[in-house]
SELUM-701542 format. One record per atom (N, C-alpha, C, O): x, y, z. Coordinates in steps of 0.02 Angstrom, whole numbers, plus 50000, padded with zeros to 5 digits. Example, Ala and Ser with C-alpha at 12.3 -4.5 7.8 and 13.67 -1.06 7.14 Angstrom:
<atoms>
{atom {50660, 49716, 50390}}
{atom {50615, 49775, 50390}}
{atom {50660, 49835, 50390}}
{atom {50712, 49834, 50423}}
{atom {50642, 49888, 50354}}
{atom {50684, 49947, 50357}}
{atom {50645, 50002, 50394}}
{atom {50670, 50057, 50402}}
</atoms>
This chain:
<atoms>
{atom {49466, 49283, 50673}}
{atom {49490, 49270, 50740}}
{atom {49441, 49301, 50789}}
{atom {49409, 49349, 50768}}
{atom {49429, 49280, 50856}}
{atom {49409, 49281, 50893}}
{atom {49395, 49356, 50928}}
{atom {49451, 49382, 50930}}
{atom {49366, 49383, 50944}}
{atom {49399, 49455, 50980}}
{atom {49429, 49426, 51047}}
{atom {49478, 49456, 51067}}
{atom {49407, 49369, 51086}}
{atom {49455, 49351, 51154}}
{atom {49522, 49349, 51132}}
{atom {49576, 49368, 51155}}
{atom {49504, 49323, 51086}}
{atom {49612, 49288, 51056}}
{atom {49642, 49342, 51026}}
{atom {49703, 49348, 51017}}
{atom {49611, 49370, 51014}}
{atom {49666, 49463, 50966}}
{atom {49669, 49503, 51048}}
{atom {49723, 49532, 51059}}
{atom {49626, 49506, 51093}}
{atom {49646, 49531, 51146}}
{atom {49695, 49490, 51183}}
{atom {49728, 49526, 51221}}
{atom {49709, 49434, 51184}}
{atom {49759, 49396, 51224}}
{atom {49820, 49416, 51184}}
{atom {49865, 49446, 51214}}
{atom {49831, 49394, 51086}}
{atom {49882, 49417, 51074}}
{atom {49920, 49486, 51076}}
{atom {49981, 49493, 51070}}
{atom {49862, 49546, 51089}}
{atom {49880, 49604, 51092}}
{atom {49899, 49617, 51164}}
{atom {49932, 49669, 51162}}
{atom {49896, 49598, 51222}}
{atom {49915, 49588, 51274}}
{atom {49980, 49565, 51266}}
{atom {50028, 49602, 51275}}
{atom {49987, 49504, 51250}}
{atom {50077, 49447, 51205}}
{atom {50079, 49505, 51165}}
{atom {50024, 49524, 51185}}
{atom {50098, 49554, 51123}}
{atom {50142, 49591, 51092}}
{atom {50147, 49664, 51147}}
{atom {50200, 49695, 51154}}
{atom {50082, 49683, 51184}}
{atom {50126, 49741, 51237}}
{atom {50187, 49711, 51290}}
{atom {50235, 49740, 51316}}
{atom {50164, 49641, 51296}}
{atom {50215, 49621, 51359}}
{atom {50287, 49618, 51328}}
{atom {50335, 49645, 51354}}
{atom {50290, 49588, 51278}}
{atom {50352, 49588, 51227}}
{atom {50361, 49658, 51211}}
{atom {50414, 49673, 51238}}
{atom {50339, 49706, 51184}}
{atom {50349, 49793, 51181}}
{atom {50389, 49811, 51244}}
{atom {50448, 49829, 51246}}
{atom {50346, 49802, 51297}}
{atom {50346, 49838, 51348}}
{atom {50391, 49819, 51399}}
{atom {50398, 49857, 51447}}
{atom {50436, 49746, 51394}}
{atom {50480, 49706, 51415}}
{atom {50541, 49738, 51427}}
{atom {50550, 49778, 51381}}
{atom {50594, 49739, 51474}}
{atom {50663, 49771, 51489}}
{atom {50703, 49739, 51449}}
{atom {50738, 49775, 51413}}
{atom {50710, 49671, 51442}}
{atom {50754, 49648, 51386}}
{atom {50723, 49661, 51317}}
{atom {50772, 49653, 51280}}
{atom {50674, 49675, 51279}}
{atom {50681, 49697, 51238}}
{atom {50669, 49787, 51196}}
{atom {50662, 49811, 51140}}
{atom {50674, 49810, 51266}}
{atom {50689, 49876, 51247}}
{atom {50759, 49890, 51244}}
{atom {50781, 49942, 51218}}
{atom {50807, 49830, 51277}}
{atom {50865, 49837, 51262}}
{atom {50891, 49818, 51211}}
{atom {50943, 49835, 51183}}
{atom {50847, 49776, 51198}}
{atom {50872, 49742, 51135}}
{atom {50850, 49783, 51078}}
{atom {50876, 49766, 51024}}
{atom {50822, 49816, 51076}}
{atom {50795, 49874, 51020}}
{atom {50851, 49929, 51013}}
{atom {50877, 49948, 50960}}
{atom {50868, 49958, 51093}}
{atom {50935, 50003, 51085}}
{atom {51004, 49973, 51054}}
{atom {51033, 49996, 51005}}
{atom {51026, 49911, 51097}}
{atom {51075, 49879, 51048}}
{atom {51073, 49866, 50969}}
{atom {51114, 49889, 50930}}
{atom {51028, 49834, 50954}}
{atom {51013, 49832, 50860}}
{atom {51030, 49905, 50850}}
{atom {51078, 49934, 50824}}
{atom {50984, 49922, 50874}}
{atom {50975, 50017, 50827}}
{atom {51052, 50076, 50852}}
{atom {51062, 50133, 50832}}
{atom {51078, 50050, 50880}}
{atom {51129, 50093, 50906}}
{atom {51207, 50051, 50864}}
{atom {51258, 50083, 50849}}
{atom {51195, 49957, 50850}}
{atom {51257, 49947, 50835}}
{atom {51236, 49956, 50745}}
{atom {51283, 49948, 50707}}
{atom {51178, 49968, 50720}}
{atom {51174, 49985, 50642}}
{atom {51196, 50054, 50652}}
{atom {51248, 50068, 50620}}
{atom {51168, 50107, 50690}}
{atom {51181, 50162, 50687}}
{atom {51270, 50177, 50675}}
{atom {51296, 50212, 50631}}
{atom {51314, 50131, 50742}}
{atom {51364, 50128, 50726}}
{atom {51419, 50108, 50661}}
{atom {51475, 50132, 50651}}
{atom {51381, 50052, 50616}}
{atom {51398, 50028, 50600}}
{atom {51385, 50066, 50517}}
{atom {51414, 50047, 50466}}
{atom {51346, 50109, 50518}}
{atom {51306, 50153, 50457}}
{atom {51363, 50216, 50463}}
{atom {51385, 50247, 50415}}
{atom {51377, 50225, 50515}}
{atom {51431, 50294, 50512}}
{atom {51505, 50263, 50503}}
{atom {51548, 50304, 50485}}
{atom {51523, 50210, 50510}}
{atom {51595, 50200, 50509}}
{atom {51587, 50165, 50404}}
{atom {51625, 50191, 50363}}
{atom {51551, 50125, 50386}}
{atom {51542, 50109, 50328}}
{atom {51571, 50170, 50290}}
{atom {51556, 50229, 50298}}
{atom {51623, 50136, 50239}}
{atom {51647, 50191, 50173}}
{atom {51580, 50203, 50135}}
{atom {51530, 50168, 50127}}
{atom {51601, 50272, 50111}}
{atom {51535, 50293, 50085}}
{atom {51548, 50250, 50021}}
{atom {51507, 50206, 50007}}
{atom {51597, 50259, 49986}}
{atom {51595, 50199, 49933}}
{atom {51562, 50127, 49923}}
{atom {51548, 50095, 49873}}
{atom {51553, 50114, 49995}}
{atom {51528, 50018, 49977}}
{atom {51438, 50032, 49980}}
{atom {51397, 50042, 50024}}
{atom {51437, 50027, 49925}}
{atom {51332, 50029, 49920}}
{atom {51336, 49969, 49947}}
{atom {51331, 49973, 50009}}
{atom {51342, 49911, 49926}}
{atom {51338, 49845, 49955}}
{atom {51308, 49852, 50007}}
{atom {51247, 49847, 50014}}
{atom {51361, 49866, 50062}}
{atom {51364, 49882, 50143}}
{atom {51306, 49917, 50159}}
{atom {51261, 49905, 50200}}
{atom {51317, 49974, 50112}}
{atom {51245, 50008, 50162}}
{atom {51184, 50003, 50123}}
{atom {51139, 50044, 50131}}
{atom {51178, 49946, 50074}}
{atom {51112, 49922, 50062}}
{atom {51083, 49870, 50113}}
{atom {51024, 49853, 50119}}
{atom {51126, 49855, 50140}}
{atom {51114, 49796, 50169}}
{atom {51104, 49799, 50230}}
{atom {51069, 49759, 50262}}
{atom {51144, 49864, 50262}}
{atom {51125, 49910, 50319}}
{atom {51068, 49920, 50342}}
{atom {51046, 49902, 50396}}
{atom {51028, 49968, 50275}}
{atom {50971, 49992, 50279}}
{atom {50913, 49936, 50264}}
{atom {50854, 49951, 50274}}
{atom {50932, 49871, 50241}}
{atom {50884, 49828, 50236}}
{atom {50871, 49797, 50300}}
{atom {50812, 49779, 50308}}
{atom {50918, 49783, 50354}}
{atom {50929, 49782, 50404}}
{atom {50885, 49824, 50448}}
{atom {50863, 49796, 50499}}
{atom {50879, 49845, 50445}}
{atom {50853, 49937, 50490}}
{atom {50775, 49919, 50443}}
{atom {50728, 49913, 50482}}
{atom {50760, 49912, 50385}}
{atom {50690, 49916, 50388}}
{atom {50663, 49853, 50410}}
{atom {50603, 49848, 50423}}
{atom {50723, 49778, 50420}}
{atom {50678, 49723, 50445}}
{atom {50667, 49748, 50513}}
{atom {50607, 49743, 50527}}
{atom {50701, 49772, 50558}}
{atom {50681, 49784, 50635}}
{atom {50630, 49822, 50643}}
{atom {50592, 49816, 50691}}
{atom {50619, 49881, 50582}}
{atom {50576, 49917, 50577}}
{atom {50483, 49881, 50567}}
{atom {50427, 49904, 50580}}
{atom {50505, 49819, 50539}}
{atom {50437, 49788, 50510}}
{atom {50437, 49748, 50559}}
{atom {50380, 49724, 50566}}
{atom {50457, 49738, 50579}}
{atom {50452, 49692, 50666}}
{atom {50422, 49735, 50715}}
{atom {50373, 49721, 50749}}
{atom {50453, 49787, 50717}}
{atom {50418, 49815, 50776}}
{atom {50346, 49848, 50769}}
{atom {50308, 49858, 50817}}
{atom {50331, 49866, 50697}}
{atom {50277, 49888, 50651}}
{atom {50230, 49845, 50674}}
{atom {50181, 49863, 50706}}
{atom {50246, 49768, 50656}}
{atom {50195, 49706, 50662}}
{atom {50177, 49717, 50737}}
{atom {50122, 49736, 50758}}
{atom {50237, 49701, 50776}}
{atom {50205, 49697, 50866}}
{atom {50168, 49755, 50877}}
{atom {50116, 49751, 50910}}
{atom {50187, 49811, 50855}}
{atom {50133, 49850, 50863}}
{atom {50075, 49864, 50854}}
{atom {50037, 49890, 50895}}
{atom {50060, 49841, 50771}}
{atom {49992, 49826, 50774}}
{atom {49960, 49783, 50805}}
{atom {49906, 49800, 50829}}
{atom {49977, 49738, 50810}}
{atom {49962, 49663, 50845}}
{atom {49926, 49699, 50904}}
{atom {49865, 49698, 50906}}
{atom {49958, 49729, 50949}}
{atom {49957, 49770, 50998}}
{atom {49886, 49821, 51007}}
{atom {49848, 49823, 51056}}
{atom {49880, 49859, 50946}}
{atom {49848, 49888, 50946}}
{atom {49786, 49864, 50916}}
{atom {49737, 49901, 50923}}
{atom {49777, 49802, 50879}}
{atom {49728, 49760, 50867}}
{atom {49689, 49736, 50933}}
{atom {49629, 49749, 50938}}
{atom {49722, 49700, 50983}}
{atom {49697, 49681, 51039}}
{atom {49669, 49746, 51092}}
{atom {49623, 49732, 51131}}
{atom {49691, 49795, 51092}}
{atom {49676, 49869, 51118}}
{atom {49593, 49873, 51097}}
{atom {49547, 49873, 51139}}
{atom {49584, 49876, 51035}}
{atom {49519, 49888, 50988}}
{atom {49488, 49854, 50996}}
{atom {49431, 49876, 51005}}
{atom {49496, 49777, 50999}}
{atom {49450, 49698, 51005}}
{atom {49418, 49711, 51100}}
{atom {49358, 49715, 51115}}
{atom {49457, 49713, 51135}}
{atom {49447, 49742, 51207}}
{atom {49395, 49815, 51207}}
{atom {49340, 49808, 51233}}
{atom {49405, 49853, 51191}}
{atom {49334, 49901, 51193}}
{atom {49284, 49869, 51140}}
{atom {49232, 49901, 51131}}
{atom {49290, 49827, 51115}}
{atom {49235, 49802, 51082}}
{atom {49203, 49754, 51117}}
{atom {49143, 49746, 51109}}
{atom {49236, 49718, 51158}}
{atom {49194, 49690, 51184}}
{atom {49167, 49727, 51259}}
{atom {49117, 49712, 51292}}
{atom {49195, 49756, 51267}}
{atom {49166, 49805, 51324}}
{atom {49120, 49841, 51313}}
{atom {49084, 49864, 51357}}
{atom {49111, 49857, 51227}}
{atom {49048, 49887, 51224}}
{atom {49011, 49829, 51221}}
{atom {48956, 49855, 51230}}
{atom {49001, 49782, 51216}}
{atom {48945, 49727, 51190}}
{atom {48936, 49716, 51259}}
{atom {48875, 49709, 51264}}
{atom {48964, 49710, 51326}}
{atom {48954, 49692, 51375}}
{atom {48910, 49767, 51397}}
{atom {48855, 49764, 51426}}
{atom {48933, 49816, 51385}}
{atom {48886, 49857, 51424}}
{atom {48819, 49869, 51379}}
{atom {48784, 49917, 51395}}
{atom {48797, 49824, 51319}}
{atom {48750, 49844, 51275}}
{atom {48708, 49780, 51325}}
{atom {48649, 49794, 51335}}
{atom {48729, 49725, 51351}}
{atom {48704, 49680, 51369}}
{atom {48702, 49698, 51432}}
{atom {48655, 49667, 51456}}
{atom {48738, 49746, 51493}}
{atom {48704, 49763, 51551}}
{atom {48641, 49812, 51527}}
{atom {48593, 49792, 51560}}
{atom {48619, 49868, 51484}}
{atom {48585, 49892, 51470}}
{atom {48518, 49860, 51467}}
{atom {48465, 49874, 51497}}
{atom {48537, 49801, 51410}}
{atom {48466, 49769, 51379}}
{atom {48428, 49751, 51428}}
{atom {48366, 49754, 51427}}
{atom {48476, 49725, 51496}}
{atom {48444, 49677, 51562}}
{atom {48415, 49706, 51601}}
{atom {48380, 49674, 51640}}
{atom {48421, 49794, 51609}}
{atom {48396, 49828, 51640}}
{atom {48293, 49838, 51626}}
{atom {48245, 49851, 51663}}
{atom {48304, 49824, 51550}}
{atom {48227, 49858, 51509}}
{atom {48179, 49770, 51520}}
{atom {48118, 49764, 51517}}
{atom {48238, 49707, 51534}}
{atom {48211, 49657, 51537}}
{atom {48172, 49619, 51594}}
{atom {48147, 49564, 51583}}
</atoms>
């Protein structure tokens, strides 16, 4: 991929990160498992396998946007260095 296009998508995963509806939406998930992990009988594994499988998909979601995120971060000083290697060169030219 492109370094323009990993910087555009990493831009698309901070705006989605960094968004009011989905920081709410991060507290709701994580607050109604949280709820929902303390009222669960300790008896039903079922329940809280399924809990915690739950909790690591949101977990691998937010994992992904983040890298995503931090991919486009890295691709952006990369090309900022190639741009200032190319104001340099023009100077000696």
């Amino acid at each position: 991929m492109a370094l323009e296009d990993e910087v555009k998508r990493g831009g698309d995963a901070r705006q989605v990160l960094d968004s009011i509806i989905f920081i709410e939406a991060r507290k709701h998930v994580l607050d109604g498992l949280e709820r929902q992990m303390r009222n669960v009988p300790m008896a039903d594994q079922t329940m809280h396998t399924r809990l915690i499988l739950a909790l690591q998909c949101w977990d691998a979601l937010e994992k992904y946007l983040e890298q995503i995120k931090q991919t486009g971060e890295i691709a952006y000083f990369q090309l900022e260095q190639q741009a200032e290697r190319k104001r340099r060169f023009q100077i000696f030219g």
